[in-house]
Residue, then its C-alpha position, 0 to 999 in steps of 0.5 A: x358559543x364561539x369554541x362550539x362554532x369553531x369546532x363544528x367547521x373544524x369538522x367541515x374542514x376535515x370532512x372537506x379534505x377527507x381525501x388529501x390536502x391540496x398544496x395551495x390550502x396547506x399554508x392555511x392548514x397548517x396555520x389552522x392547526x398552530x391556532x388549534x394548539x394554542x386553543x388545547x391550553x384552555x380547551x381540551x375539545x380542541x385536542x381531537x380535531x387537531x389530531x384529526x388535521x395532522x392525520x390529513x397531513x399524512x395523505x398524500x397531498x393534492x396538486x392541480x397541476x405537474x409545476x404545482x410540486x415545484x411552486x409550493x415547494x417552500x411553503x410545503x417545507x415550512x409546513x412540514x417543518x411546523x409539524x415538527x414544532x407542534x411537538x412541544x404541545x404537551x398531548x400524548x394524543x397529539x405527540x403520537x399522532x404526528x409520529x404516525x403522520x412523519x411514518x406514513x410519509x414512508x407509506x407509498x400507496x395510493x389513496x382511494x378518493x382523490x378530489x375531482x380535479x386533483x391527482x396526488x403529488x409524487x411518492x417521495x414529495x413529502x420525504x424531500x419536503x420533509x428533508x427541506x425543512x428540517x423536520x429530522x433535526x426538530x424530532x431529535x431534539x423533541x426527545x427531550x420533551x418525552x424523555x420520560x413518557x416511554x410510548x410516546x419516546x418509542x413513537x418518536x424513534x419510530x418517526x426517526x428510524x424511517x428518517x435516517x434512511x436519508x444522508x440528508x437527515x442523518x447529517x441534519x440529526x447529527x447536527x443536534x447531537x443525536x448519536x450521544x442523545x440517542x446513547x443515552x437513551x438505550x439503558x432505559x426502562x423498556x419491556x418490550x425491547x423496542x427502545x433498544x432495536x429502534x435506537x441501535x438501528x437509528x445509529x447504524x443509519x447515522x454511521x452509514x449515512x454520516x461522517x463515521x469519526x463525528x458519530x464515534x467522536x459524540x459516543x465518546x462520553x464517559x455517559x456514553x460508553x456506560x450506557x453501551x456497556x450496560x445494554x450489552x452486558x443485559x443483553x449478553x446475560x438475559x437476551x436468549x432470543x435470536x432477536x437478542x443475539x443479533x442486537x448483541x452483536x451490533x452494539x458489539x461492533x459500535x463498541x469496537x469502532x469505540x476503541x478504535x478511538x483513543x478518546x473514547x473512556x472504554x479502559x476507564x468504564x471497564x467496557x474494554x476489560x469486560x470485552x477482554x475477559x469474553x473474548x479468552x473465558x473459553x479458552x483460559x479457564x480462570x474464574x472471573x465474576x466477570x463471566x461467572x453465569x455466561x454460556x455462549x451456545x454455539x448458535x452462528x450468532x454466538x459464533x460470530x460474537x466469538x469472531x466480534x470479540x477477537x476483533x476488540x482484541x486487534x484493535x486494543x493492541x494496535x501502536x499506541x503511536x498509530x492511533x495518537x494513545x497516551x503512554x498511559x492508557x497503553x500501558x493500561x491496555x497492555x496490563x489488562x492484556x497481560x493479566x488477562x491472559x490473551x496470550x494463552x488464550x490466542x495460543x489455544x489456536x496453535x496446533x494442527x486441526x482436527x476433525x470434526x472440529x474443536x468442541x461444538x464448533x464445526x471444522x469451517x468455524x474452528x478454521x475461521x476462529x484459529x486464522x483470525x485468532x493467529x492474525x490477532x497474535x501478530x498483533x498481540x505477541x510485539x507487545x508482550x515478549x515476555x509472556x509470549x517467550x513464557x508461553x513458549x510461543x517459537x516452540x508452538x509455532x515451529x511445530x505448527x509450521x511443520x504440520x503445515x508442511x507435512x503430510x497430514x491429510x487436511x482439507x481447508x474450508x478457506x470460507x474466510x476473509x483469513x482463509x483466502x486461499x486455503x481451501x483444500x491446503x494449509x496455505x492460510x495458517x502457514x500465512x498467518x503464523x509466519x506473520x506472528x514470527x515476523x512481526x516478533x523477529x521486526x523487534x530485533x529482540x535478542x532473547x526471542x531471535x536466540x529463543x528460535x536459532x536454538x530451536x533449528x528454526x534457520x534450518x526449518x524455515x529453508x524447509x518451508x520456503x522450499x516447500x512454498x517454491x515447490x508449490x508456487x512453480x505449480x501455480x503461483x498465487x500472491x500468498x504464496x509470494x507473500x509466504x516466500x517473502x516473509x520467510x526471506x525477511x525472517x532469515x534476514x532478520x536472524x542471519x544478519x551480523x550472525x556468523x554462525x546463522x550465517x554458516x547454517x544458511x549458507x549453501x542450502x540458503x544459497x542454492x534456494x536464494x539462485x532462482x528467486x535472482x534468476x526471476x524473469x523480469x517480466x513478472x515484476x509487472x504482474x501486480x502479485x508480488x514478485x517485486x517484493x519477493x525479488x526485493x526480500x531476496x536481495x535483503x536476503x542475500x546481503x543479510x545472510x550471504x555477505x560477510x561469510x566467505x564459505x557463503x560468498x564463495x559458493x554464491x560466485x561458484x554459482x555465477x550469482x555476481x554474474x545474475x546481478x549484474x543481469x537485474x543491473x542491467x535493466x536499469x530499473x531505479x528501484x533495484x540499482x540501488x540494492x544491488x549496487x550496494x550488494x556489489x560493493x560488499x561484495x568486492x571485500x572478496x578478493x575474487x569478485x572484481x574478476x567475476x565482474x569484469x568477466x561479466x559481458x551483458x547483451x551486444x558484447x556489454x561489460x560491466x564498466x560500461x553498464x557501471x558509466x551509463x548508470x552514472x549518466x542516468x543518474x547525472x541526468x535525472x538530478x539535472x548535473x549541468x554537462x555540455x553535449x559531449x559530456x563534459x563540465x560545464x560548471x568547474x565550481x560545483x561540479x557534480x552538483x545537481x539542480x536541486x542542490x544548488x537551489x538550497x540556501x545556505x542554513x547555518x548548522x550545528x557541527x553534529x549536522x550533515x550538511x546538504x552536500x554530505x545528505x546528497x550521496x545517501x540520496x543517489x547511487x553515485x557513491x557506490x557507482x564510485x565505489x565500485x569502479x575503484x575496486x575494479x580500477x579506473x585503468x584498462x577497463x574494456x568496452x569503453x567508448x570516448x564518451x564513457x572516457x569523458x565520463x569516467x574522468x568526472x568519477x575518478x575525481x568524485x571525492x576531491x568534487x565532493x570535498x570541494x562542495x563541502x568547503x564551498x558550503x563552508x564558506x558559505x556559512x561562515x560569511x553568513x555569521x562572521x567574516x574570517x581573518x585574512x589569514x583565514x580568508x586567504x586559506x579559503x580562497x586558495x582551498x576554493x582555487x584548488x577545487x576550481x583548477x581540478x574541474x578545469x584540469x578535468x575538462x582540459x583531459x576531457x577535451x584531450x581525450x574527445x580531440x584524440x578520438x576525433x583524430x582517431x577517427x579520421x586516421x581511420x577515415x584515411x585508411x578506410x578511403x585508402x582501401x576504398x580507393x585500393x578497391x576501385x582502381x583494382x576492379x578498372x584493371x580487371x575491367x581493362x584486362x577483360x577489354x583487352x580479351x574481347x578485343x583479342x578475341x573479335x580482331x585478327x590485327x589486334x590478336x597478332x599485335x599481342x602476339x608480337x608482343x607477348x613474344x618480345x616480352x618472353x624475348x626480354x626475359x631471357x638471359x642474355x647469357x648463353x648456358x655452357x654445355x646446357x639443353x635449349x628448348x624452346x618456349x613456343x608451342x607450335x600450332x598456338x593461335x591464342x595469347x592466353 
C-alpha cells in the first residue's frame, strides 16, 4: 500500500500549498515532482498529483522576508529550469500542463490567499528566474518531443510566444536553432490557424529581439524557404480573413529580408519567381498559372502586400557586387526580371495622374503605389537597358517630367515614406524620375544617352532646373536641392566630350550655371545640400562649358572666372581642388589668363597671391620641411612631404606609378603649377618677399619632381642589383644636378629675402629722414612764434628787430644808382610793428 500512502500526502502537500509555494520548500517540491515523473512510468495515478504540482508552480511563490528573492535565486532558477526538463515525460496531461504553468508566469495578478506570514514574490521574479535558468531554450528544444501531437506543439508555442518578449530568451532559443525549427514547423496540419500565427509572432520576436543576419542566416535552408513559401502561398490563395491578410503580409516581409541574403535558395525554390510574377499581374496581363485563380481586393492590407511586393522587387535587383551574389544567380535574377516583364509593369506608373485614382485605388494609394514603383525603376532600368530602350523608357519619362513642370491642376497627398514633400506639388515624382534617368545616364551607355539628346531632352532638363531654381528661391528645401543636382549631373553626363551637346547647352546653360556659383558661402553649412548642389555645378561646368569656346566665352562675358576665383578664395580643402582644375582648362582659352590677373579679391588681393598662399597651405598640411622664412631646408628632396619621405622603398614594375608620380594626384600643387605658368612667373603683382621665396620653389616644381623620381630610382636599383661604374657615375651626377638646383634655389631665396631687408632700411632711412625734416621744421615754427611774443611784450627788443629788419631792407638794395629812374621809398610812416 506504499503507492496509496504516497499519493494520500501528495494531496496533503498540495492541499498545504493551495496559496503559493514558499521559496525555501521549493527545492523539495520540485524534487518531489522529479520522483512523481519516475513513478508515471509504472503508475498512471501518479499523472494527476503531478499536474496538481506544477499548477502550484505557476502561483506566485512565497518569500518571508525581501532578501529571500535574492537568497534563493539559483535554486529558484534551477527549479524552474526542471519544469522544462519534465517535458520529456510522455503525458499530454503533464506536457500541457507545464505550458499553462510557463503562460501564467506572464499572469501578474495577485492571489487571493497568501500563507500567514508570508507575502508573494514580486510580479517579474519568475520571468527573471526563468531567463536564468534557460527554461526558453529547453522548450525550443522539446519541440521535438511533440512534433506529432498538435495540441500539445500549440501549447508549447504558446509558452514560447510569451518567452520571446524577452532579448534574454530570444538569444537563449537562438542558441537551439529555433528560427529554422520554428519554420519547419509552419507548413503543418492546423485548422485552427494557430500554428501559423504562434510561430510567425515567435519569429517577429527573435527578429526583433536577436541578431537580424543569424536569424536570416538559420531560415536560409532550402527546407526553410519552402516551407515560407507554401504558407503563403495557402495563405494568399485561401485566407479571405482580415486575420489572413495580415499573417500574409508578415511572412511577406520575412521572405524579403530572405532575399536580401544572397545565401538564401529563394530563385532555387521558385519563391522569388512567385513573388515577381505577383508583384506585375496586375499591371502585365500575361496569363501565368502562377496567378491563374489570384484576386487581390483593394482591402488596405492588400494594398499594403502590393507596396510588400514591390519592395521584393528593389531587393532582387540590387548590385549583384553589394550583396556578394554570384554572377550565377544574377544572371538568374535578371532573366526572371526580364521575362517576367517588371520593366513594363513599373513603367504602367509613368504617366500623369488622375483623379479619383487608378481603378480601385484611392488617389493617396495610386500616388503611393506610382513613387515607390519609379524609385524601384531606378534600380531596375541599370540592369535591363535593353528592355528599358524597348520599352521607350526616355520617351515616357521626359513626358512625365513635362507634366510635372506644367500646369496641370494637381494636389499630391505626400503621405509617403517617397512622397516626402509633395504634398500639394509634384516635386515627389519629379524627384523619383529624375533618379530613374541618373541611374540609367551613370551607365555612360551610348544608345540610352544618343536615345535621349535626340529626344530634346539637353533642352528640357534646362527647363526643369529653371523651373526647380524658380521654386527653390521660394523656399528652399533639401529635395528641391537634390532635384537640382541631379539634373546638373545629368547634363554633365550628356554634354561631356560632346561638342554639339556642348553648343545646345552653352548660353542658356551658362546663364543658369551663373547663380549656383554666386551661392553664398554661408549655406554650405547649412546641412540640406547646397554642398553638393555647388559641387554638381562645377562638374557641370567642366563638363559642359569646357571645351567649347562659344560656351567659355559667354561664360568669361559673364565674370565667371572672376565668381571662381571668389570660392578660391575661401580656401576650403574640398573646392580648391575642382576649381583649380577648372582654372587650369580654362587657360586653354587665350582670353582667361587677363581675366585672372584682372581679378582683385578683398584687401586689394590678386590671384598669384591667392595662388602662393594656397601652396603654403598646402606645403604645410603635407608636413614639406621650410625654414621660418620659407626657404629649403632639405636640398635633396625638396618638396617631399613627411609622409613621402616615411615610404620605403618597394621595387615595382615599370607599368607601376611610383610614390613620387601617385603624390601629384593626391594634392593641388601641380595645378598650382600649373596655372601660375599660364599667367607666367614674371611681373605678377601683389607680391610680397615671402610669395618671391615661395614662387621660386614653384618655378622649379618639375626639375624637383624629376629629381625625386631618379632619386627613387636609385633606390631601387640598389635594393636589387649594384650598377656599372659608368652607371653609378651617370647617377651621382644626376643625383648632384638635383642637389645643386635646391641650393641654387635656396641661394636666390636668401638674395631676394637680404635685398628686401635692404629695402627695408633704405626705407627706414628715408622715412627717419622725413621724421627728422618734420621735427626741425616745427622748432622754427616754435622759435619764430618766440621771437613774436617777445616783439610784442618788449619795447627793446621790438626797436632791436626794427634796427634790424631795416639793415636787412638796406642790404638788399642795389648798390647801383638807377640813371634817370623814380625812388620811393620802402618805409611807411607812422609803422610801429615789424610784422
Amino acid at each position: 500500500d506504499l503507492e496509496k500512502e504516497q499519493l494520500k500526502t501528495l494531496k496533503k502537500v498540495v492541499k498545504r500549498f493551495e496559496n503559493g509555494l514558499p521559496l525555501k520548500d521549493l527545492a523539495q517540491v520540485i524534487e518531489i515532482l522529479n520522483l512523481c515523473a519516475e513513478k508515471m512510468n509504472e503508475q498512471e495515478a501518479f499523472t494527476e498529483p503531478l499536474c496538481e504540482l506544477i499548477k502550484l508552480c505557476g502561483l506566485p511563490f512565497q518569500k518571508k522576508k525581501l532578501s529571500d528573492e535574492v537568497s534563493y535565486s539559483v535554486a529558484v532558477s534551477k527549479s524552474i529550469a526542471q519544469l522544462g526538463y519534465l517535458m520529456r515525460v510522455p503525458s499530454s496531461q503533464v506536457r500541457i500542463q507545464i505550458c499553462k504553468c510557463v503562460v501564467s508566469f506572464y499572469n501578474t495578478e495577485l492571489p487571493r490567499k497568501i500563507l500567514s506570514g508570508y507575502q508573494p514574490t514580486s510580479a517579474n521574479y519568475k520571468i527573471q528566474m526563468a531567463e536564468l535558468g534557460g527554461l526558453a531554450e529547453t522548450l525550443i528544444l522539446s519541440l521535438a518531443l511533440v512534433e506529432n501531437q498538435l495540441t500539445e506543439k500549440l501549447w508549447v508555442l504558446k509558452a514560447l510566444q510569451h518567452l520571446s518578449s524577452s532579448g534574454v530568451n530570444c538569444r537563449l532559443m537562438m542558441k537551439a536553432q529555433a528560427a529554422s525549427r520554428l519554420c519547419l514547423y509552419l507548413n503543418g496540419v492546423d485548422p485552427s490557424g494557430q500554428l501559423v500565427f504562434r510561430s510567425s509572432e515567435i519569429l517577429w520576436n527573435l527578429l526583433e529581439n536577436t541578431s537580424k543576419e543569424e536569424v536570416v542566416n538559420q531560415l536560409s535552408s532550402l527546407e526553410c524557404v519552402h516551407a515560407l513559401k507554401e504558407v503563403f502561398v495557402d495563405l494568399l490563395m485561401h485566407g479571405f480573413r482580415h486575420y489572413d491578410r495580415q499573417l500574409r503580409n508578415d511572412l511577406l516581409v520575412i521572405a524579403t529580408l530572405l532575399a536580401e541574403n544572397p545565401a538564401a535558395p529563394m530563385i532555387e525554390s521558385g519563391f522569388a519567381k512567385l513573388l515577381i510574377v505577383l508583384a506585375t499581374f496586375t499591371e502585365v496581363k500575361i496569363p501565368n498559372p502562377l496567378v491563374k485563380d489570384l484576386k487581390l481586393t483593394y482591402s488596405y492590407e492588400d494594398f499594403e502586400l502590393k507596396k510588400l511586393l514591390f519592395n521584393v522587387i528593389g531587393v532582387l535587383s540590387k548590385d549583384p557586387c553589394a550583396v556578394q551574389l554570384s554572377l550565377f544567380l544574377f544572371v538568374l535574377t535578371l532573366q526572371l526580371l526580364s521575362e517576367n516583364d517588371v520593366m513594363p509593369a513599373l513603367l504602367y506608373y509613368v504617366k500623369p495622374n488622375q483623379k479619383p485614382g487608378f481603378h480601385d485605388w484611392s488617389a493617396a494609394q495610386y500616388e503611393e503605389l506610382q513613387l515607390h514603383a519609379i524609385a524601384i525603376l531606378a534600380s531596375v532600368a541599370p540592369l535591363l537597358v535593353d528592355k528599358y530602350l524597348s520599352c521607350q523608357a526616355n520617351t515616357l519619362l521626359l513626358v512625365f517630367l513635362e507634366w510635372c513642370i506644367g500646369q496641370d491642376p494637381f494636389f499630391g497627398h505626400g503621405n509617403s515614406f517617397h512622397g516626402t514633400g509633395g504634398r500639394g506639388n509634384k516635386l515627389a515624382q519629379m524627384r523619383y524620375s529624375l533618379r530613374v534617368l541618373r541611374s540609367v545616364v551613370s551607365l555612360y551607355d551610348d544608345a540610352v544617352n544618343l536615345n535621349l539628346c535626340d529626344q530634346g531632352a539637353i533642352s528640357q532638363l534646362l527647363d526643369v532646373l529653371k523651373y526647380a531654381a524658380h521654386k527653390s528661391k521660394e523656399k528652399e528645401d533639401a529635395i528641391l536641392l537634390e532635384i537640382q543636382a541631379d539634373i546638373l549631373f545629368l547634363l554633365s553626363a550628356l554634354c561631356e566630350n560632346d561638342l554639339h551637346r556642348k553648343e545646345l547647352f552653352s548660353y542658356e546653360g551658362v546663364d543658369i550655371l551663373i547663380p549656383f556659383i554666386q551661392m553664398d558661402p554661408k549655406k554650405l553649412y547649412s546641412g540640406l545640400g547646397h554642398n553638393c548642389l555647388l559641387f554638381s555645378a562645377l562638374d557641370c561646368l567642366w563638363s559642359c562649358v569646357i571645351g567649347c569656346y562659344i560656351a567659355e566665352d559667354y561664360f568669361l562675358e559673364k565674370q565667371g572666372i572672376f565668381l571662381l576665383l571668389d570660392l578660391l578664395a575661401l580656401k576650403q580643402k574640398n573646392l580648391c581642388n575642382i576649381i583649380l582644375g577648372i582654372l587650369v582648362e580654362f587657360c586653354d582659352n587665350p582670353k582667361t589668363t587677363s581675366h585672372i590677373s584682372t581679378w582683385r579679391g578683398e584687401k586689394d588681393q590678386t590671384a598669384a597671391n591667392l595662388l602662393i598662399q594656397l601652396w603654403r597651405q598646402e606645403e604645410l598640411e603635407l608636413g614639406v620641411k621650410r625654414d621660418r622664412y620659407g626657404r629649403i631646408v632639405d636640398m635633396k628632396r625638396p618638396i617631399a612631404g613627411s609622409f613621402q619621405k616615411q615610404q620605403e622603398v618597394i621595387p615595382m614594375p615599370a607599368n607601376c606609378p611610383s610614390f613620387a608620380i601617385m603624390e601629384i594626384s593626391e594634392n593641388v600643387r601641380a595645378k598650382l603649377y600649373s596655372l601660375l605658368c599660364k599667367l607666367g612667373f614674371e611681373n605678377l603683382p601683389g607680391l610680397s618677399a615671402k610669395d618671391f621665396v615661395t614662387l621660386a620653389i614653384i618655378r622649379r616644381y618639375i626639375d624637383f619632381k624629376v629629381g625625386e623620381v631618379w632619386c627613387e630610382l636609385c633606390a631601387e636599383l640598389k635594393e636589387e642589383f649594384r650598377p656599372v661604374a659608368s652607371d653609378e657615375e651617370a647617377l651621382k651626377v644626376i643625383s648632384e644636378i638635383s642637389e645643386d638646383t635646391g641650393r641654387m634655389i635656396a641661394a636666390l631665396q636668401t638674395e631676394v629675402l637680404e635685398s628686401q631687408h635692404h629695402q627695408e632700411i633704405q626705407e627706414e632711412e628715408k622715412t627717419y629722414t622725413k621724421i627728422q625734416a618734420t621735427r626741425k621744421q616745427r622748432e622754427m615754427v616754435n622759435k619764430s612764434w618766440e621771437n613774436f611774443l617777445t616783439r610784442t611784450s618788449n619795447y627793446e627788443a621790438l626797436k632791436k628787430a626794427k634796427r634790424l629788419q631795416e639793415k636787412s631792407i638796406e642790404a638788399s638794395r642795389s648798390k647801383s644808382k638807377t640813371q634817370n629812374g623814380a625812388v620811393h621809398s620802402t618805409d611807411i610812416k607812422g609803422l610801429g610793428t615789424t610784422v
